[in-house]
C-alpha positions as CSV (number, residue, x, y, z in Angstrom):
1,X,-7.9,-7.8,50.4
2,X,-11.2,-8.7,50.1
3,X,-12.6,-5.5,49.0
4,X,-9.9,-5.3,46.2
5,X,-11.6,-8.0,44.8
6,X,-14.5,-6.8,45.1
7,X,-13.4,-3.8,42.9
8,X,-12.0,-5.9,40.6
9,X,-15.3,-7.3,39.5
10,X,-17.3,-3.9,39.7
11,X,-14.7,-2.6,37.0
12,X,-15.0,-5.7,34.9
13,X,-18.5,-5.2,35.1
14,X,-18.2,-1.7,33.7
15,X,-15.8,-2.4,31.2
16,X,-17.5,-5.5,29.5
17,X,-19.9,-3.4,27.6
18,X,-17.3,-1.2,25.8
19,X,-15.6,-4.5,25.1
20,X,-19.1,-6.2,23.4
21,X,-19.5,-2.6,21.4
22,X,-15.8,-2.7,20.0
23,X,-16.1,-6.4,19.3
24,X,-19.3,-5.9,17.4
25,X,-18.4,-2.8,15.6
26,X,-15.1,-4.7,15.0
27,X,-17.3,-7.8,13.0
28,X,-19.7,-5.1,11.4
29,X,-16.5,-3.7,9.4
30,X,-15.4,-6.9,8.5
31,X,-18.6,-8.2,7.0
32,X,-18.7,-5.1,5.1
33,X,-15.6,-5.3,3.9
34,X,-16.3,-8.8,2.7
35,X,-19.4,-7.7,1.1
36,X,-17.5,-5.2,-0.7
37,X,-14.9,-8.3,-2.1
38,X,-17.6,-10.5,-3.2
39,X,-19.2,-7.8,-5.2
40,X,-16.4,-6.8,-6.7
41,X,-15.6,-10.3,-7.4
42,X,-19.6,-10.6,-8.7
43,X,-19.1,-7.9,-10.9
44,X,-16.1,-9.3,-13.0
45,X,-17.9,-12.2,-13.2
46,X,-21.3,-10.9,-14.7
47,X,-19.1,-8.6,-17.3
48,X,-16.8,-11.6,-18.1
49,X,-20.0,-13.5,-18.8
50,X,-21.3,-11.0,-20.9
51,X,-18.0,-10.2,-22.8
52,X,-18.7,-14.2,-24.0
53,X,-22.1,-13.3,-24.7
54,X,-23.4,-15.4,-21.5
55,X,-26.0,-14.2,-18.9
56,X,-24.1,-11.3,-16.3
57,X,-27.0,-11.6,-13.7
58,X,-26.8,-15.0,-13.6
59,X,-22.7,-15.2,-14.1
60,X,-22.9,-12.8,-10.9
61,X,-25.3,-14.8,-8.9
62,X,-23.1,-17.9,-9.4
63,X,-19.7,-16.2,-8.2
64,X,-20.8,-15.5,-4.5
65,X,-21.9,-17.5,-1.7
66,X,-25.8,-18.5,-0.9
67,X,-26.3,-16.6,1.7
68,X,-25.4,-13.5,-0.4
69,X,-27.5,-13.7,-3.3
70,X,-30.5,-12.2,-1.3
71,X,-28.8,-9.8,-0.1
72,X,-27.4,-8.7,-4.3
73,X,-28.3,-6.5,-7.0
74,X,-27.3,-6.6,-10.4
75,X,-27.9,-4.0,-12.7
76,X,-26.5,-4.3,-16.6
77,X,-26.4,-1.7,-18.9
78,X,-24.3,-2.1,-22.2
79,X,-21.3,-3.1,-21.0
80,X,-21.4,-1.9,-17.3
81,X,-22.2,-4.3,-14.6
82,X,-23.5,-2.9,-11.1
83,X,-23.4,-5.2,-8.6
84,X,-25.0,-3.5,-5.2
85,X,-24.9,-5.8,-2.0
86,X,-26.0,-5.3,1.9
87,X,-23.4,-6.8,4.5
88,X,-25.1,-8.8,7.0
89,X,-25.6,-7.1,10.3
90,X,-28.0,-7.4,13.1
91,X,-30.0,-3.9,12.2
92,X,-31.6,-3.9,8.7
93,X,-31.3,-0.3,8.6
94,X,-27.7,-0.2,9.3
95,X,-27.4,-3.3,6.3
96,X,-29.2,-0.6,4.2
97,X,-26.8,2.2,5.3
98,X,-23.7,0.2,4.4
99,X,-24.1,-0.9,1.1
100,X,-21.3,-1.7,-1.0
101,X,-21.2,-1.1,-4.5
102,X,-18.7,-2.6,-7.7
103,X,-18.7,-2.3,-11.3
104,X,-17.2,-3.3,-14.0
105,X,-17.4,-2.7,-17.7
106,X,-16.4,-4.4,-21.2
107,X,-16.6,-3.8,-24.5
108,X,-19.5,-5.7,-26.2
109,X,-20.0,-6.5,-30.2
């Protein structure tokens, strides 16, 4: 009995990593799949600004969360709004790899 339990905890042992990696790969994909809503959202926002004639860069910087902003780009060009935003994550080279990317576009006078 005793070296049952033993066993038990040796493959719990060896199983908790995989579990850590999944959970964390799990949250990675999330955060960039919220990155990916807030710059979309950013992006209507900046070319809704500038269909009123207002400022898109700072329309866009005002539709997403502080801790987002640093992590934004906006890029106007006529009409067309880039936004271009990093998910957090705990590598800055994976943030880099997994940029998301929205645009939207209006007609201007």
């Amino acid at each position: 009995m005793r070296s049952e339990r033993a066993q038990a905890s040796v493959e719990l042992l060896g199983a908790l990593p995989v579990v850590l990696l999944v959970g964390l790969v799990v949250l990675q994909l999330l955060a960039v799949g919220y990155s990916a809503v807030l710059a979309g959202n950013a992006a209507e926002a900046a070319a809704l600004a500038l269909a009123d004639g207002g400022q898109a860069t700072a329309a866009a910087r005002a539709a997403v969360p502080g801790w987002s902003r640093a992590r934004m780009r906006v890029a106007v060009r006529g009409g067309r709004v880039e936004v271009r935003m990093r998910p957090p994550s705990a590598l800055a080279a994976l943030a880099r790899e997994l940029e998301v990317a929205a645009h939207a576009a209006v007609r201007t006078r």
